[in-house]
N, CA and C of each residue as an Amber inpcrd file, in Angstrom:
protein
   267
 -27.2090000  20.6540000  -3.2780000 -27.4770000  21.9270000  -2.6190000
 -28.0240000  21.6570000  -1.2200000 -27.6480000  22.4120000  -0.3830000
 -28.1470000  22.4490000   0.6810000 -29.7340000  22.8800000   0.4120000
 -30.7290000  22.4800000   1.9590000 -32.4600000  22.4110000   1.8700000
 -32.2940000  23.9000000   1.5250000 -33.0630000  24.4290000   0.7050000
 -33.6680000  25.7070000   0.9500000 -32.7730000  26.8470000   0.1870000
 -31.0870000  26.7440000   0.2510000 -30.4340000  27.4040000  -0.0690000
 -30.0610000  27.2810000  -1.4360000 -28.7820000  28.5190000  -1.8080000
 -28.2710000  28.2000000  -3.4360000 -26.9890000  27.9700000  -2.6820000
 -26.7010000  26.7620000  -1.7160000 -25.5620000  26.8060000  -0.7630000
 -25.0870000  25.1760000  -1.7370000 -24.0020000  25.3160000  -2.2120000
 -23.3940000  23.5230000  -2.9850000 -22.8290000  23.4050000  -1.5390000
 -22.8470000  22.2450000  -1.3100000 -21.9400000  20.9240000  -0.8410000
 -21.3190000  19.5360000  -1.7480000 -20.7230000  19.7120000  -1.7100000
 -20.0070000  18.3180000  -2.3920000 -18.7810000  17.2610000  -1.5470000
 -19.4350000  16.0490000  -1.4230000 -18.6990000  15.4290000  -0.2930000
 -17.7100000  14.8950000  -0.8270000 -15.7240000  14.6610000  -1.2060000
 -15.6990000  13.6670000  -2.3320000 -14.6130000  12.4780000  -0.8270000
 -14.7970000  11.3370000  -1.6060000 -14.0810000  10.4820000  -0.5120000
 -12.8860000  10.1780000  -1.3590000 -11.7950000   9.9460000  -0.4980000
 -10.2800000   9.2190000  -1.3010000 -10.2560000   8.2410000  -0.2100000
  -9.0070000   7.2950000  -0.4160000  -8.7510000   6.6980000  -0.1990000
  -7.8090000   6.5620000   1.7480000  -7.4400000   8.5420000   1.5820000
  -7.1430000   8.7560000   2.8000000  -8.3410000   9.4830000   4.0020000
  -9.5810000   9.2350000   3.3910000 -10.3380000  10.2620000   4.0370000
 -11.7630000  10.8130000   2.7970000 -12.4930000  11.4480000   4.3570000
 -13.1580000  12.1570000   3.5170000 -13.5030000  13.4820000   3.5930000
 -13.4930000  15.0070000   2.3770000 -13.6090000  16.3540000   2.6800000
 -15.1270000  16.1950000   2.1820000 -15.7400000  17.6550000   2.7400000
 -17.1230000  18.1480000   2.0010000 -16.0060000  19.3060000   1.6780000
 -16.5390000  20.1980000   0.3430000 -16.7040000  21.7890000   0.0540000
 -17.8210000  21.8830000   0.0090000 -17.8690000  23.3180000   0.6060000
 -19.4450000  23.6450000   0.4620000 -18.6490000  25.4730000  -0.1540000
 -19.7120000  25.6700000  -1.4150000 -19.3160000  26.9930000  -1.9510000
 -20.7730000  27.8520000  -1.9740000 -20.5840000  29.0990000  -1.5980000
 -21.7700000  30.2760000  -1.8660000 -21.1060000  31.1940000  -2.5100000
 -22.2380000  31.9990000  -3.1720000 -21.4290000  33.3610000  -3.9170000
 -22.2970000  33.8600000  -2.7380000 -21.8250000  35.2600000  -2.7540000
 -21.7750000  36.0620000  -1.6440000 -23.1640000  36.9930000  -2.2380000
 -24.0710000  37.9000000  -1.4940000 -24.6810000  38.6590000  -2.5820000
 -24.8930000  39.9120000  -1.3410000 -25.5640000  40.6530000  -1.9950000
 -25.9850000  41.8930000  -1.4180000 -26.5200000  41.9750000  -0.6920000
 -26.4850000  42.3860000   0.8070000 -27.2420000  42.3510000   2.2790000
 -28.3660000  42.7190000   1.9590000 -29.3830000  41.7210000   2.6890000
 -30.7740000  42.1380000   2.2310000 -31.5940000  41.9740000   1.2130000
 -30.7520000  41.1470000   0.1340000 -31.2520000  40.6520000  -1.0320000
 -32.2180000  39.4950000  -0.6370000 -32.8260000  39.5290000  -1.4260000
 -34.2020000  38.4050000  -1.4500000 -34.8820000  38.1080000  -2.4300000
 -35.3050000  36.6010000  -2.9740000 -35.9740000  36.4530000  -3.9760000
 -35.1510000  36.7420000  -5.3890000 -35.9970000  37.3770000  -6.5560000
 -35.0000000  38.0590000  -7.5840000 -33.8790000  38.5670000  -7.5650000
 -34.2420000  39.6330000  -6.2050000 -32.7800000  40.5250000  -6.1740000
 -31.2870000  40.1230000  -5.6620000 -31.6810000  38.5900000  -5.7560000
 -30.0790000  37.9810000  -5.0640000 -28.6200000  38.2210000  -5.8960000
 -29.5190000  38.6000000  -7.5510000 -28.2250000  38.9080000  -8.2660000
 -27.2770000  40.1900000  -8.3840000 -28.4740000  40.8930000  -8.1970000
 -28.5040000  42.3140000  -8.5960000 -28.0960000  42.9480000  -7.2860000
 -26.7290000  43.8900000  -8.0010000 -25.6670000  44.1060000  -6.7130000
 -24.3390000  42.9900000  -6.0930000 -24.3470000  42.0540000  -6.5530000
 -24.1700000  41.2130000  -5.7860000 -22.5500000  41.3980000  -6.0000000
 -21.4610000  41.3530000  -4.6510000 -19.9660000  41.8060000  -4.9010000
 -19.0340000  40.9250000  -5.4180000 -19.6240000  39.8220000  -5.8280000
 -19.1360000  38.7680000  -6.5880000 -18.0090000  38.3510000  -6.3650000
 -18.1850000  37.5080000  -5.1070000 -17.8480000  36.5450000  -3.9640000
 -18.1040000  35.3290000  -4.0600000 -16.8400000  34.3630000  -4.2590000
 -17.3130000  33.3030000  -4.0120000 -16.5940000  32.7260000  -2.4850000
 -17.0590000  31.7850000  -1.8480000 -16.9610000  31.5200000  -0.4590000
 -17.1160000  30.3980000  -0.5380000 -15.7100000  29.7190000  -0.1080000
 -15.2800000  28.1170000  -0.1660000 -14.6530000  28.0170000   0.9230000
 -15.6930000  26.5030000   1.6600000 -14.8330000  26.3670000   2.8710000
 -14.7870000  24.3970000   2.5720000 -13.3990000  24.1330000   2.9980000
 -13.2130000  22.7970000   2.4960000 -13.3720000  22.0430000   4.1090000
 -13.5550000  21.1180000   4.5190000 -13.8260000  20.6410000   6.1420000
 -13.5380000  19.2190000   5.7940000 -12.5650000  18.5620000   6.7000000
 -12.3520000  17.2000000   6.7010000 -13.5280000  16.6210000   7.2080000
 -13.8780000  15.3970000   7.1040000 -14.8380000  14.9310000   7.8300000
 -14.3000000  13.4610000   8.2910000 -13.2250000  13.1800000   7.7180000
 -12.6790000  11.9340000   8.1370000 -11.2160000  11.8980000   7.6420000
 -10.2960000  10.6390000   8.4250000  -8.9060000  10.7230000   8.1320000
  -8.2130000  12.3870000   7.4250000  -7.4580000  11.9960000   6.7320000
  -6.0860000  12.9330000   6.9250000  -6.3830000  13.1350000   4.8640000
  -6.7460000  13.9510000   4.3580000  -6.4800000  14.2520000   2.9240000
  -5.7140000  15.0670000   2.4330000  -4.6670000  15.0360000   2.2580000
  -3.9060000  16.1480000   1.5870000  -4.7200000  17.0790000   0.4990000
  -4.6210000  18.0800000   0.8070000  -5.3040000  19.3450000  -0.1490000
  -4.4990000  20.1820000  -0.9460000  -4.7750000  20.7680000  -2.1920000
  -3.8610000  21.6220000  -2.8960000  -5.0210000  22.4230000  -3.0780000
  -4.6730000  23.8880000  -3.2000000  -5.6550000  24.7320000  -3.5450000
  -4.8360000  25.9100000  -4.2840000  -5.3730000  25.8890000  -5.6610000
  -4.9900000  26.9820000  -6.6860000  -5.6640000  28.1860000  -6.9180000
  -5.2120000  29.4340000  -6.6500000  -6.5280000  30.5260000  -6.5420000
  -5.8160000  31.6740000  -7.8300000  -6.9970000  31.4230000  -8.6420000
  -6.1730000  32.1050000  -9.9460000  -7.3320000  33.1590000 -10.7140000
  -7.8180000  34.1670000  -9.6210000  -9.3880000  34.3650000 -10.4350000
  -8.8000000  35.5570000 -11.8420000  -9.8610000  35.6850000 -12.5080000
  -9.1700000  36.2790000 -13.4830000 -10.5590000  37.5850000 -14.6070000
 -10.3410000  38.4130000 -14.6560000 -11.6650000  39.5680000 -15.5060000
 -11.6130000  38.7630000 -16.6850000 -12.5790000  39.2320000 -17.0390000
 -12.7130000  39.3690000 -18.6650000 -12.3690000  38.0990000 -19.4420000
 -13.1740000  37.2540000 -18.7130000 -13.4850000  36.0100000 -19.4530000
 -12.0250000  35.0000000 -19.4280000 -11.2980000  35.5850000 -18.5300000
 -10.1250000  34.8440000 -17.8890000  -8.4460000  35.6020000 -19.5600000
  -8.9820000  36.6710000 -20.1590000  -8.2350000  37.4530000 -20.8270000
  -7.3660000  38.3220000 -20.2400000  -7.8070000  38.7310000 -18.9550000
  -6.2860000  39.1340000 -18.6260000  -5.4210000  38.4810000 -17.6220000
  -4.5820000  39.1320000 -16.8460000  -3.5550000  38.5760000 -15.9870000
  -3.9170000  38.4740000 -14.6960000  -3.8990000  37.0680000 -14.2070000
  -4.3400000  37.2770000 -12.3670000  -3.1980000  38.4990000 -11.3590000
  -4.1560000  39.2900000 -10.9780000  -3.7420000  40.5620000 -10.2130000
  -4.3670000  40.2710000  -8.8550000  -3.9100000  39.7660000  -7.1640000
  -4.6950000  40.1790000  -6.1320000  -3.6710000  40.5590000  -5.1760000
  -4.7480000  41.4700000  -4.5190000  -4.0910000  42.2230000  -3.3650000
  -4.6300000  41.1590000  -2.5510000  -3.3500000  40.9810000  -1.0990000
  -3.3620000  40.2480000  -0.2670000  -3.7210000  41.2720000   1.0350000
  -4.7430000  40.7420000   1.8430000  -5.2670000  41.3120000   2.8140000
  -4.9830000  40.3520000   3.7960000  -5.2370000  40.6190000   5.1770000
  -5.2170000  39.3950000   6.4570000  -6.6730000  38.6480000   6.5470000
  -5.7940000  37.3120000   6.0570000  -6.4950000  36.2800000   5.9230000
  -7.4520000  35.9710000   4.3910000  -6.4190000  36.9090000   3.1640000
  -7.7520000  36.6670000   2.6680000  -6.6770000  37.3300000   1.2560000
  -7.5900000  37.6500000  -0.0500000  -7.0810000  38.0940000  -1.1240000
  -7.9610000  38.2830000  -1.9330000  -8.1010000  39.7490000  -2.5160000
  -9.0700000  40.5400000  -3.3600000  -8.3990000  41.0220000  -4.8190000
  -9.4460000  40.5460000  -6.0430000  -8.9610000  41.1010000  -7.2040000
  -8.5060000  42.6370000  -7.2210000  -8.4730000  43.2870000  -8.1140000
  -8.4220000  44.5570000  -8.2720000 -10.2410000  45.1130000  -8.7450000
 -10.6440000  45.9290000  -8.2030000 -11.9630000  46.4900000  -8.8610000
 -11.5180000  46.7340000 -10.2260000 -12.5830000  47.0100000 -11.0200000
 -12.8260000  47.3330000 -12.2350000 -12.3350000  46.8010000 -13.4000000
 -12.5950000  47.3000000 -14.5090000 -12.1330000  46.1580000 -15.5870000
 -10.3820000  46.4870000 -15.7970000  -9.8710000  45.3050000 -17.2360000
  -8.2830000  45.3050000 -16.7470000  -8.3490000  46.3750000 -17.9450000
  -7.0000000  46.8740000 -17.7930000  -6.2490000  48.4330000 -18.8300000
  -6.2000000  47.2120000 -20.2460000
């Protein structure tokens, strides 16, 4: 974890290089202390950053409700992609 934060970093090295991810869940403006959960739009926020040579990356984005029971559904926005609100039919 990053000092201070609930911020992960994880550095991993291969053989072509090396990435950090660093992931946050997102929470409710203004949250503090306890209330970091409560509200929170349940966001996670992954940014992958080379830090050396050339690593080929694959990235699978498959989020899913209800304990991963129903079917991945996202709307594609610019630059970006959101489940559907609420629970599945």
């Amino acid at each position: 974890y990053l000092d201070d934060t609930l911020v992960l970093r994880t550095v991993h090295h291969t053989p072509e290089g090396t990435v950090a991810v660093t992931d946050a869940l997102a929470v409710r403006p203004g949250a503090r202390g306890h209330e970091l959960g409560h509200g929170s739009p349940a966001v996670l926020l992954r940014e992958v950053h080379a830090l050396s040579g050339r690593v080929p990356i694959h990235c699978e984005f498959v989020p899913r409700r209800s304990s991963a029971c129903s079917p991945p559904i996202c709307t594609p926005y610019p630059g970006a992609w959101s489940p559907p609100p609420g629970r599945p039919r």
